[in-house]
N, C-alpha and C positions, 0 to 999 in steps of 0.2 A: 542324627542317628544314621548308620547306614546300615545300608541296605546287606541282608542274611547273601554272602556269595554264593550260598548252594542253591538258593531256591531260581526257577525258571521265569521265564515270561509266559504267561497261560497265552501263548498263540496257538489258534489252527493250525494240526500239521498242512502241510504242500501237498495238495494233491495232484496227480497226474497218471494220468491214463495209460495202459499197457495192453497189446495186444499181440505181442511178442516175448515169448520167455526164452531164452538160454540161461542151462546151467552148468558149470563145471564146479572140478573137485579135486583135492590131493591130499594126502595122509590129515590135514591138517586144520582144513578148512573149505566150504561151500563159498561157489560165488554165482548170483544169481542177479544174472541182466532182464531190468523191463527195459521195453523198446514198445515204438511204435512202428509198424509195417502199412507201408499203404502200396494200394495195387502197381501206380503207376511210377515206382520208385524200388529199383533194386534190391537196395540195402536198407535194413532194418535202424531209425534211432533211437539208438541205446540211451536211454537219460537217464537208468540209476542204476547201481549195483550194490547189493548187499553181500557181504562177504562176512559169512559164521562157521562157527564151531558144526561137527558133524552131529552135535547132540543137537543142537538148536534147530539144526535141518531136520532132524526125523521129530523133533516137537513141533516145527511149522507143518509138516507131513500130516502129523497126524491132526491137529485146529483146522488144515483145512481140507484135510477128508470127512468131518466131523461137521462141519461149515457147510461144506455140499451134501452131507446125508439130510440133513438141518432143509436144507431149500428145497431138495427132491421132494423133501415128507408134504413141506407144504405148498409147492408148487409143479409139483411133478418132475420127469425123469428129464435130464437135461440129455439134446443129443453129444454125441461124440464129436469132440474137434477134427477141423481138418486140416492135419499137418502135412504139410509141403517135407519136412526132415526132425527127425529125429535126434537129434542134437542134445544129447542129456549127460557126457561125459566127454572131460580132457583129461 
């Protein structure tokens, strides 16, 4: 018998750590770099990019505005990042 071609392998997604966001944007689509930044290293690496629709980006917007009201309730107020640049549009 073989095997249903539409069904997946149940693996664990990849995880990987981000400490670094850039986002950019054009009529048509979000692209949104994790990276990881460490002190003694210039440049930020970038190891994934998601690139969606602008509807998908204000639905991710709002799960993880939603996500952090969620942790404040039960862990209190997170402080504010400290960003070296503001980088949130090309």
């Amino acid at each position: 018998m073989n095997p249903d071609p539409h069904t997946q392998d149940c693996k664990a997604p990849e995880s990987r750590y981000a400490n670094h966001f850039m986002v950019g944007y054009n009529a048509l689509e979000f692209l949104i770099d994790f990276s990881q930044q460490y002190q003694d290293c210039e440049a930020a690496l970038t190891h994934t990019r998601i690139v969606t629709n602008p509807v998908y980006a204000k639905g991710l917007l709002k799960t993880l505005q939603a996500a952090i009201d969620q942790y404040e309730q039960t862990y209190g107020l997170m402080p504010e990042p400290e960003s070296k640049e503001q980088n949130l549009g090309t």
